[in-house]
C-alpha positions as CSV (number, residue, x, y, z in Angstrom):
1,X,85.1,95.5,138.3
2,X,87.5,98.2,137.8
3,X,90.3,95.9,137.0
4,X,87.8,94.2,134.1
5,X,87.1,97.8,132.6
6,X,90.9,98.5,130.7
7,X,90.3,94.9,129.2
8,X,86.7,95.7,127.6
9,X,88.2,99.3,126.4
10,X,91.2,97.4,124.6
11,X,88.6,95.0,123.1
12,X,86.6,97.8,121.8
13,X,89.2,99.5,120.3
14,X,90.2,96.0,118.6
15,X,86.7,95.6,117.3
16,X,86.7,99.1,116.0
17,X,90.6,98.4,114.5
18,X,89.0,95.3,112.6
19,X,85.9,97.3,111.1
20,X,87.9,100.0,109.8
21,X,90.3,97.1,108.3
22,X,87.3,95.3,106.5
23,X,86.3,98.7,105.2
24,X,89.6,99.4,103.6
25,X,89.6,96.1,102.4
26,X,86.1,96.1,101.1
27,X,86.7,100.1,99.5
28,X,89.7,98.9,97.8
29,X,88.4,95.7,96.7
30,X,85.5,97.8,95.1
31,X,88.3,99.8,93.7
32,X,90.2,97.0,91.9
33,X,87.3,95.8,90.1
């Protein structure tokens, strides 16, 4: 269980990484047009 908990923190921060991506992509997007 312990070994299993680094793995779900790195996937967290990877889901976070790829929100904050789509929302710079979707801000800018909205700034282009």
């Amino acid at each position: 269980m312990e070994a299993e908990l680094p793995l779900v923190v790195v996937v967290m921060e990877v889901v976070m990484f790829s929100n904050s991506l789509e929302e710079k992509r979707s801000s800018v997007a909205i700034v282009a047009s």
